[in-house]
Every structure is written in structure tokens, then in C-alpha cells.
BATIDO-218976 format. One record per atom (N, C-alpha, C): atom name; y, x, z; residue in one letter. Coordinates in Angstrom, 2 decimals, decimal comma. Atoms other than C-alpha are relative to their C-alpha. Layout:
# BATIDO-218976
+------+---------+---------+---------+------+
| name |       v |       u |       w | resn |
+------+---------+---------+---------+------+
|   CA |       Y |       X |       Z |    A |
...
+------+---------+---------+---------+------+
END
This chain:
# BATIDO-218976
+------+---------+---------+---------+------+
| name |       v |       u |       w | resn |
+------+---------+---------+---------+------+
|    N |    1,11 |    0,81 |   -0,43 |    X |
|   CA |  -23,56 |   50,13 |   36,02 |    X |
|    C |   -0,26 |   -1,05 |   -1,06 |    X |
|    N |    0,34 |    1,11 |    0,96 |    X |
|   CA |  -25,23 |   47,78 |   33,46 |    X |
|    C |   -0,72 |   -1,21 |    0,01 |    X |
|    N |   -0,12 |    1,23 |   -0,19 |    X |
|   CA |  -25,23 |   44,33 |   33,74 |    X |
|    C |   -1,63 |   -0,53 |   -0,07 |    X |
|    N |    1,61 |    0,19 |    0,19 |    X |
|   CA |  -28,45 |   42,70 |   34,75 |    X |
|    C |   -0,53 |   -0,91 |   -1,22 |    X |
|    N |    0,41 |    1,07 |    0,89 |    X |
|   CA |  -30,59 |   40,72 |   32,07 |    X |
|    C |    0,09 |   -1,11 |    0,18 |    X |
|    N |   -0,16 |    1,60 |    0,21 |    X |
|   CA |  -30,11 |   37,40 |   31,12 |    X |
|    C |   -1,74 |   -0,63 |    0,59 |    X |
|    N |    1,33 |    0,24 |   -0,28 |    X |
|   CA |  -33,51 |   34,96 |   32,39 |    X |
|    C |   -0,40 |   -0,10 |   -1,06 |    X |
|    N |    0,92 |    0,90 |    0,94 |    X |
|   CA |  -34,75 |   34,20 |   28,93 |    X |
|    C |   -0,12 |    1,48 |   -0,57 |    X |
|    N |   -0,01 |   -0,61 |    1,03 |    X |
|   CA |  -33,81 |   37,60 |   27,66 |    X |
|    C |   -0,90 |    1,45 |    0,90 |    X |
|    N |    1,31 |   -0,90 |   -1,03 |    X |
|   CA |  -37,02 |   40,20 |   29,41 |    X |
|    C |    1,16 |    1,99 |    0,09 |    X |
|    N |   -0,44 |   -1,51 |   -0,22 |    X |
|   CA |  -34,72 |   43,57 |   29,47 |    X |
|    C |   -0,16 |    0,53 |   -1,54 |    X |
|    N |    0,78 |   -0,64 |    0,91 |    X |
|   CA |  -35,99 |   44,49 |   25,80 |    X |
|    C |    1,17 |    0,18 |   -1,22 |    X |
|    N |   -1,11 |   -0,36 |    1,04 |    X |
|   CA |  -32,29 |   44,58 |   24,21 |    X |
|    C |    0,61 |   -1,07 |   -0,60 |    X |
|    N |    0,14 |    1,01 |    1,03 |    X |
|   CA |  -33,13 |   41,49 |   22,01 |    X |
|    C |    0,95 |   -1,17 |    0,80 |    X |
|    N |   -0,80 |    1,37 |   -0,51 |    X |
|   CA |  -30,24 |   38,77 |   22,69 |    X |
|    C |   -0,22 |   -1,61 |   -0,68 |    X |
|    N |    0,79 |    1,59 |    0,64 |    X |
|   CA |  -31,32 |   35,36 |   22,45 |    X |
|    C |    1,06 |   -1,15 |    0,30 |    X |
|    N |   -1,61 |    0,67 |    0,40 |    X |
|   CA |  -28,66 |   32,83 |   21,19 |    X |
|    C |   -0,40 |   -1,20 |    0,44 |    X |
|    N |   -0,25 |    1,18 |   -0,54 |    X |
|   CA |  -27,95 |   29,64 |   22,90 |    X |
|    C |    0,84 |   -0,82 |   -0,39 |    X |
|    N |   -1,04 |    0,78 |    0,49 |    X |
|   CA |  -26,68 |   26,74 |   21,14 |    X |
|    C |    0,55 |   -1,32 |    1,28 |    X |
|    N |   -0,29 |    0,93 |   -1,06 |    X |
|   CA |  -24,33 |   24,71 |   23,48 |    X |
|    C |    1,18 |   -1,37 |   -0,84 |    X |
|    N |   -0,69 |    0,86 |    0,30 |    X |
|   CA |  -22,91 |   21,60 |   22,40 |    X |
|    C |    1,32 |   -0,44 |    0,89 |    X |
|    N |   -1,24 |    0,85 |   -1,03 |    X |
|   CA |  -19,37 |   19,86 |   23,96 |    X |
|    C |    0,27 |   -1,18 |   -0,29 |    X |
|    N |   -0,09 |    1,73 |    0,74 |    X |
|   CA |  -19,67 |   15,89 |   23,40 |    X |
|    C |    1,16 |    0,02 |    0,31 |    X |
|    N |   -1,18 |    0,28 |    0,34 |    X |
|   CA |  -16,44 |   15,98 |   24,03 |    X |
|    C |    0,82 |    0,34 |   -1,08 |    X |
|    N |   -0,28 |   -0,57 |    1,93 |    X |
|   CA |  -15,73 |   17,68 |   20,97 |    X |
|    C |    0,01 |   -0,37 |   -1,08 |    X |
|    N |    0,76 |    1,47 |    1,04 |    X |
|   CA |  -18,22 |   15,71 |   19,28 |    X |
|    C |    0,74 |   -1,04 |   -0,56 |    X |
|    N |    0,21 |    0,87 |    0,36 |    X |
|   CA |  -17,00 |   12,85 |   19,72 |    X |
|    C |    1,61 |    0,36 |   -0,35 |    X |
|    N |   -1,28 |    0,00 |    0,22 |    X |
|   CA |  -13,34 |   13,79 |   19,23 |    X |
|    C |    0,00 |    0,41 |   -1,83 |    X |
|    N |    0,08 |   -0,27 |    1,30 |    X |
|   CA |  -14,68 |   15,30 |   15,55 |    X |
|    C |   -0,15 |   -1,20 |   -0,36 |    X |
|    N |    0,89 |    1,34 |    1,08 |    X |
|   CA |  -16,52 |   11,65 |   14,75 |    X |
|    C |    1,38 |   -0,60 |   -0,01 |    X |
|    N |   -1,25 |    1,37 |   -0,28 |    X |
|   CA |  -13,25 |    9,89 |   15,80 |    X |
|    C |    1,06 |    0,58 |   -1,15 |    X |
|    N |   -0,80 |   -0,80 |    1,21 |    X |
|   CA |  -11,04 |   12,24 |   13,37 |    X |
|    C |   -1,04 |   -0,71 |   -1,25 |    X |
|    N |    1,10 |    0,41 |    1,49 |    X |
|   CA |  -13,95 |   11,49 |   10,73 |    X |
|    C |    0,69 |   -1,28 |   -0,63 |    X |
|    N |   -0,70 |    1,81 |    0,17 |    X |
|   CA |  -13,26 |    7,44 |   11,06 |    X |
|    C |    1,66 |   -0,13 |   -0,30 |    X |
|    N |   -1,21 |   -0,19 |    0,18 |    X |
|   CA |   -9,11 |    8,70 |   10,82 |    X |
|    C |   -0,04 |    0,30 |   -1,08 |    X |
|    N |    0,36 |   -0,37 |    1,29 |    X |
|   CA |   -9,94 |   10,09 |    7,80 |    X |
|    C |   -0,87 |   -0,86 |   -1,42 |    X |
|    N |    1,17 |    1,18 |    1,32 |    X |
|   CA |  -12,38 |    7,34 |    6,15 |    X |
|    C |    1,17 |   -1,02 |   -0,08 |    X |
|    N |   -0,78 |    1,20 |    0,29 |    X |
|   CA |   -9,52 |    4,65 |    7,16 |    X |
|    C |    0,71 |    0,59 |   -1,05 |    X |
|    N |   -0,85 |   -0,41 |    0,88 |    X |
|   CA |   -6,71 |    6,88 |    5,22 |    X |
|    C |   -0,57 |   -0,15 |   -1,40 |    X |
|    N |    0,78 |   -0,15 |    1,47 |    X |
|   CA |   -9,10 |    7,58 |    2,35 |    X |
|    C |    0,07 |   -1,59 |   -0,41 |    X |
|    N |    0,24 |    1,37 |    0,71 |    X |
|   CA |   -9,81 |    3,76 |    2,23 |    X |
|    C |    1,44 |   -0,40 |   -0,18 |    X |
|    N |   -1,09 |    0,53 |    0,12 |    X |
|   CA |   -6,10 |    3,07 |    2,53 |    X |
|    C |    0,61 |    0,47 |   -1,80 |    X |
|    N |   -0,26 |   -0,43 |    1,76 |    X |
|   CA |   -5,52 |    5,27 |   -1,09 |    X |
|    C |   -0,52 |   -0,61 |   -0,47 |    X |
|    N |    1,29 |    0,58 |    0,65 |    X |
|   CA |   -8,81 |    4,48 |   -2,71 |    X |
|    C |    0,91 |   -1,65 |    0,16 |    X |
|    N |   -0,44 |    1,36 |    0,70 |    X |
|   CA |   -7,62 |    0,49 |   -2,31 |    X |
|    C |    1,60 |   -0,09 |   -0,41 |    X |
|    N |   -1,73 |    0,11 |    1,00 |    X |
|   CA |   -4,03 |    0,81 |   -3,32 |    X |
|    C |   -0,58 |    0,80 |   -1,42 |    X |
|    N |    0,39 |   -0,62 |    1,39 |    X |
|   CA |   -5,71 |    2,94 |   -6,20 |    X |
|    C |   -0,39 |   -0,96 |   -0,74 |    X |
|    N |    0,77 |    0,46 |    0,85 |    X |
|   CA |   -8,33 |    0,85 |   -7,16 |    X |
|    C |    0,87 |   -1,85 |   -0,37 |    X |
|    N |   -0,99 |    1,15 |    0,23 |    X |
|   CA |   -5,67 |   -2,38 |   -7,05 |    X |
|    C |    0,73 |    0,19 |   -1,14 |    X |
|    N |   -0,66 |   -0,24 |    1,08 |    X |
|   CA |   -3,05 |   -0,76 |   -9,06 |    X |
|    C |   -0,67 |    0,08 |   -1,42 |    X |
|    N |    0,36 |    0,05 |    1,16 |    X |
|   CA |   -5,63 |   -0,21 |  -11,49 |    X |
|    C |   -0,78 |   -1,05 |   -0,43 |    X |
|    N |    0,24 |    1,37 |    0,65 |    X |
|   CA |   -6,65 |   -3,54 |  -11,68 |    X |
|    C |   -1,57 |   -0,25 |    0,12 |    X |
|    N |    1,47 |    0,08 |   -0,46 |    X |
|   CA |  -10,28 |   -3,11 |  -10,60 |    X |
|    C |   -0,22 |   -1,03 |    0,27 |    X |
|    N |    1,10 |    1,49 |   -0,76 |    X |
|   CA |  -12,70 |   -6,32 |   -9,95 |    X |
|    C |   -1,02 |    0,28 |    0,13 |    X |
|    N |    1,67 |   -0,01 |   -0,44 |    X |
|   CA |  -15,93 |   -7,33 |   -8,56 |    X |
|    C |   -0,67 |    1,49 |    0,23 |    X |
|    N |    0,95 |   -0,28 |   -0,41 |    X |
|   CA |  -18,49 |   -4,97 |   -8,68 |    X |
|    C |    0,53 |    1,83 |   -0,12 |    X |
|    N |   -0,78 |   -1,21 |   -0,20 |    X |
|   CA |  -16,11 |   -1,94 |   -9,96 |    X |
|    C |    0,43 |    0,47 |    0,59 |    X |
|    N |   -0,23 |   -0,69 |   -1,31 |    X |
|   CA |  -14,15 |   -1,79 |   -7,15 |    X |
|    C |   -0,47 |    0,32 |    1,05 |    X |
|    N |    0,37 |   -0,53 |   -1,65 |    X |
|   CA |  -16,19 |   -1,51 |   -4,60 |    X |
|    C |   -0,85 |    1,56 |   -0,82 |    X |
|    N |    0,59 |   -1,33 |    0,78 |    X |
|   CA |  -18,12 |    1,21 |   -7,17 |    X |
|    C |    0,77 |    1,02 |    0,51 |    X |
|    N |   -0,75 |   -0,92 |    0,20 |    X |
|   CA |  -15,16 |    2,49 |   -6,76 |    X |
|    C |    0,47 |    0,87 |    1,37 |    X |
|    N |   -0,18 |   -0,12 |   -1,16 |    X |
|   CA |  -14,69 |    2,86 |   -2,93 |    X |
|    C |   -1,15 |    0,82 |    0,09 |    X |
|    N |    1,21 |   -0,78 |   -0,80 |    X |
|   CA |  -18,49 |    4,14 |   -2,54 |    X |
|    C |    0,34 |    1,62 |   -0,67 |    X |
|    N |   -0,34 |   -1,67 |    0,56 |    X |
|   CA |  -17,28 |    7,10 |   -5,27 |    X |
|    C |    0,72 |    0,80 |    1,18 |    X |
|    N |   -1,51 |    0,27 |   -0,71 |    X |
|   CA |  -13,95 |    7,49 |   -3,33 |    X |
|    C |   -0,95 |    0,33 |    1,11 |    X |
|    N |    0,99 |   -0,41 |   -1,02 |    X |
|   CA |  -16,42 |    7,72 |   -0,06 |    X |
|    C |   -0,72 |    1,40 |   -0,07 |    X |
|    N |    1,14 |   -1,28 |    0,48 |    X |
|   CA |  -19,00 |   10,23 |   -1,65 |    X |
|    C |    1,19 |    1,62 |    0,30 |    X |
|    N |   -0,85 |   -1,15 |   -0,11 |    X |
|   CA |  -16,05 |   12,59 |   -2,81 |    X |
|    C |    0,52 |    0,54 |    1,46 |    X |
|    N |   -0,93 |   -0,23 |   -1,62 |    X |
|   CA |  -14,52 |   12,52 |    0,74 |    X |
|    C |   -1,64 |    0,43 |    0,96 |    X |
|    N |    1,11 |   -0,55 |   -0,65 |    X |
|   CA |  -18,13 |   12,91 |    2,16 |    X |
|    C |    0,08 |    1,60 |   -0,50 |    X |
|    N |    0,43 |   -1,56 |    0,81 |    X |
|   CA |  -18,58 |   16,33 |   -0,44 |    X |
|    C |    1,41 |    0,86 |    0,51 |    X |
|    N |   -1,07 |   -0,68 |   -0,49 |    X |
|   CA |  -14,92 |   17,25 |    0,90 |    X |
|    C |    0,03 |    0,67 |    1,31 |    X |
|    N |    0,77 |   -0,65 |   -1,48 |    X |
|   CA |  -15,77 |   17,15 |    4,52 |    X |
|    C |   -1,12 |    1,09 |    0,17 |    X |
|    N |    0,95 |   -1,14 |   -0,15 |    X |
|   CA |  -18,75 |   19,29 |    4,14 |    X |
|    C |   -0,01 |    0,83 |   -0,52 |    X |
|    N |   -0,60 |   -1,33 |    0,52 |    X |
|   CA |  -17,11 |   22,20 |    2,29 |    X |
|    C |    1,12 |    0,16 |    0,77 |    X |
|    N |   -0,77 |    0,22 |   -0,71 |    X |
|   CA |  -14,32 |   21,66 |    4,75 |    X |
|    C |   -0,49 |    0,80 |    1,33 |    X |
|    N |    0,64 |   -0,44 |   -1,22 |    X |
|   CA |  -16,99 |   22,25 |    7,75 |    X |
|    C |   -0,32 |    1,10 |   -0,25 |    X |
|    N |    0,63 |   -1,22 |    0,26 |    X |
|   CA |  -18,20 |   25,51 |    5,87 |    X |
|    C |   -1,14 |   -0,45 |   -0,21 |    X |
|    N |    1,42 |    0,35 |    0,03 |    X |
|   CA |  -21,67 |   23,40 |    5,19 |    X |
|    C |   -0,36 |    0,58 |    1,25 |    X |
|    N |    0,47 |    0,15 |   -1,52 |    X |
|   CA |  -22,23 |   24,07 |    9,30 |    X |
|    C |    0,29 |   -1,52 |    0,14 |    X |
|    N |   -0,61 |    1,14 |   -0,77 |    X |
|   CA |  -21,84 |   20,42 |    9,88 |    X |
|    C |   -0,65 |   -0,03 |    1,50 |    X |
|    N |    0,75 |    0,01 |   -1,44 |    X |
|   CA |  -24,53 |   20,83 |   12,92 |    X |
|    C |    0,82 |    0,43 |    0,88 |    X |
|    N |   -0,59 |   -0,25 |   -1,18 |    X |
|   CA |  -22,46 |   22,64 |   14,92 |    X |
|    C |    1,69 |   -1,04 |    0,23 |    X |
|    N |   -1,49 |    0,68 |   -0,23 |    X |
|   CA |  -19,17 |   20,22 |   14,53 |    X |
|    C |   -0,59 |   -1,24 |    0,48 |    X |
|    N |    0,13 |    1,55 |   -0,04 |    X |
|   CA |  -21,17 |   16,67 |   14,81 |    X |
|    C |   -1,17 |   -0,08 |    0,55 |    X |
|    N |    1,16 |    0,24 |   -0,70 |    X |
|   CA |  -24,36 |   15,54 |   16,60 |    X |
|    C |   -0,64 |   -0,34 |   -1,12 |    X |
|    N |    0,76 |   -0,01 |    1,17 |    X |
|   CA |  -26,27 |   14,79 |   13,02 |    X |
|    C |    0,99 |    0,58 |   -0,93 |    X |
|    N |   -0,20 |   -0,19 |    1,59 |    X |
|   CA |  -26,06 |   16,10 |    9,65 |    X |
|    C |    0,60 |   -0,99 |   -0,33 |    X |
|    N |   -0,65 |    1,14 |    0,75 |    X |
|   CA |  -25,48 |   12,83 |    8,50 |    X |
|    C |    1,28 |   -0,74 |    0,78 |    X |
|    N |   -1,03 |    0,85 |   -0,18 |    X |
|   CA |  -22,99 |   11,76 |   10,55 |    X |
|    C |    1,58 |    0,17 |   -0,63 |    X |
|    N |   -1,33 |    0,10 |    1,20 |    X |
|   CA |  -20,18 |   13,10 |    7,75 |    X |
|    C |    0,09 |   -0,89 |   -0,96 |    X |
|    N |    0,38 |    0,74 |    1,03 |    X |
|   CA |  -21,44 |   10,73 |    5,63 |    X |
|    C |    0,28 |   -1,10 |    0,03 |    X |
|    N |    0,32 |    1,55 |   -0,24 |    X |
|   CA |  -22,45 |    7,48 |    7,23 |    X |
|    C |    1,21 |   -0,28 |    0,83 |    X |
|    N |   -0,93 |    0,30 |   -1,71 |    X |
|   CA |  -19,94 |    7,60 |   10,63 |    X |
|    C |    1,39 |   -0,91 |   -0,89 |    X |
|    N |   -1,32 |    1,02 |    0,06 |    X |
|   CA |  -17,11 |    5,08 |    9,55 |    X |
|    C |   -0,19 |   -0,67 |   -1,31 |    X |
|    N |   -0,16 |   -0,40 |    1,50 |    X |
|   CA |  -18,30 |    4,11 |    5,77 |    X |
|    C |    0,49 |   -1,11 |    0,36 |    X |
|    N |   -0,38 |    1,01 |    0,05 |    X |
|   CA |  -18,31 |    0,48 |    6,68 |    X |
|    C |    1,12 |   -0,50 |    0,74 |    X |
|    N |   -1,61 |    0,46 |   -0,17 |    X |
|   CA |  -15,20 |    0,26 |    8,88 |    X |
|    C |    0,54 |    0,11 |   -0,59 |    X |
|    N |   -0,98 |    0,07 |    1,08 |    X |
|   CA |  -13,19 |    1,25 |    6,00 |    X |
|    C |   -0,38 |   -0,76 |   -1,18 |    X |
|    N |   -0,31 |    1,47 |    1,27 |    X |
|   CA |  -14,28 |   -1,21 |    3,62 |    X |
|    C |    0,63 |   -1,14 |    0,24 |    X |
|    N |   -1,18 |    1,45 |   -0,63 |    X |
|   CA |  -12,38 |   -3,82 |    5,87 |    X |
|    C |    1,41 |    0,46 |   -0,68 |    X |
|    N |   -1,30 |   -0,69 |    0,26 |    X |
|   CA |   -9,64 |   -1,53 |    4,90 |    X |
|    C |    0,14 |    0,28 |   -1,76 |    X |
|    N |   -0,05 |    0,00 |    1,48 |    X |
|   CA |  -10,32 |   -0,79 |    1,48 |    X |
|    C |    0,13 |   -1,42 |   -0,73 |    X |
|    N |    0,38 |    1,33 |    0,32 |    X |
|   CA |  -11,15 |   -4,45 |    0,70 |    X |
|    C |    1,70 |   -0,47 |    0,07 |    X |
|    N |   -1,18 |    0,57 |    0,15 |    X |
|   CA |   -7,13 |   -5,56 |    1,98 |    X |
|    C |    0,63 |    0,52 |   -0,70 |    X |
|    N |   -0,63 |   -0,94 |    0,17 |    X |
|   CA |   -5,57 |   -2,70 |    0,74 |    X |
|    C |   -0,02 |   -0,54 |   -1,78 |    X |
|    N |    0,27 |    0,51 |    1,16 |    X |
|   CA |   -7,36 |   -3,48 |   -2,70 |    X |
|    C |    0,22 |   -1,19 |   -0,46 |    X |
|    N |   -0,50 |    2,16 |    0,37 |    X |
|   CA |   -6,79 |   -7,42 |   -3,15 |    X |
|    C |    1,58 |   -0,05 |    0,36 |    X |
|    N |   -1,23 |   -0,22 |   -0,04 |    X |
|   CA |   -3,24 |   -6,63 |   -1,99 |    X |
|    C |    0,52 |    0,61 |   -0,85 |    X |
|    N |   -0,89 |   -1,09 |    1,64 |    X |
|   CA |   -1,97 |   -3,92 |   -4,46 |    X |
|    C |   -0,55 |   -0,98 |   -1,14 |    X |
|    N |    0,44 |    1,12 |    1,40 |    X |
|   CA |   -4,05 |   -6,42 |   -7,03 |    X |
|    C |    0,52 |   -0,70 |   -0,24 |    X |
|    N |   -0,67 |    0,64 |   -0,08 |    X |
|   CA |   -2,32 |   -8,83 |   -6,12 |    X |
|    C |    1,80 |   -0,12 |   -0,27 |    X |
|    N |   -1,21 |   -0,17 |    0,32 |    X |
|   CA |    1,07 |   -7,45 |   -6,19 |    X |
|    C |    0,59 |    0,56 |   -1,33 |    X |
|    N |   -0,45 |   -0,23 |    1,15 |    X |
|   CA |    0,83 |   -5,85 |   -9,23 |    X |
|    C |   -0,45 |   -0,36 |   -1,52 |    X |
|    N |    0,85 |    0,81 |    1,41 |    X |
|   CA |   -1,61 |   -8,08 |  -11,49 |    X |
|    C |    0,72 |   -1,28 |   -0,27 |    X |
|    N |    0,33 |    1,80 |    0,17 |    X |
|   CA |   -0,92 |  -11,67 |  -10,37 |    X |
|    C |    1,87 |   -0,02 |    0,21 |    X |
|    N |   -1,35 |    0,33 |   -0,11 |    X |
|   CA |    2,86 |  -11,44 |   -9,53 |    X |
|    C |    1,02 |    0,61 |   -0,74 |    X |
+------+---------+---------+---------+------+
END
């Protein structure tokens, strides 16, 4: 006996694909994302310390440090990010500026410990 048709799909064979999202998923990917931007910022400023970075370099150096980890994530996702995150962009943007709190100590600390003392 063969299974009756779907409502959207008229009997005619043709299967018609339904994208279903799980915000719980979602948001459990964005929250990994932000786990991942702090760590990154935690290297990136012990990096950019040890190497003695100032002003306008280091933070240059954090947005690089960002970018790369953005271009990582989305070869990571398979370039599907749509189906892992509720925007495109949210691999990008979702945590940049909480981890500059983090990059920022991380960086003036290692600077500190290994320039000035």
C-alpha cells in the first residue's frame, strides 16, 4: 500500500523540501561561537603581548586574529553556515566585541610581564 501524499506535494512524484530550523540548536551553535571567539582572544592577546605589540597594532592585530577565525569557521561549517546559525553573518559578528574585553587583558598582561618586568 503506498503512503498517501504529503499536502504541499499534489501526488506528481516531485518531493518538496522543507527547511526546519531547531533554535535550540541555534542558539547552542552561537554560544559555542562566543567559546571560541573568547579562546581565540585569549591566544591572539598572549600573542600579540609577547610580541610586544602597541596602540593601533594590536588591536590590528586582534581584528586579523578575528577575520582568520571567522574564514576558519566557515570552511569548518562546509560554507552551509545557514543551516547551523540564524544569519550568514552571525559567524562573523556574534561575539567580536566580547572578546576584545578579553583580548585587551590578556594583551596588556603578557606586555606587561614580559616587556616592562
Amino acid at each position: 500500500m503506498a503512503a498517501p501524499a504529503a499536502p504541499g506535494n499534489a501526488g506528481n512524484g516531485a518531493a518538496e523540501e522543507v527547511e526546519r530550523f531547531d533554535a535550540t540548536s541555534m542558539r547552542f551553535n552561537t554560544a559555542v561561537i562566543g567559546r571560541i571567539r573568547t579562546g581565540a582572544a585569549v591566544i591572539s592577546g598572549s600573542t600579540a603581548g609577547i610580541l610586544g605589540l602597541t596602540g593601533l597594532y594590536g588591536f590590528g592585530f586582534y581584528f586579523v586574529a578575528s577575520l582568520l577565525l571567522s574564514l576558519l569557521l566557515f570552511v569548518k561549517a562546509k560554507r552551509n553556515v545557514a543551516a547551523h546559525f540564524s544569519s550568514p553573518s552571525a559567524i562573523t559578528t556574534d561575539g567580536l566585541f566580547d572578546g576584545l574585553s578579553t583580548y585587551v587583558l590578556l594583551w596588556t598582561f603578557m606586555y606587561g610581564m614580559v616587556h616592562v618586568y
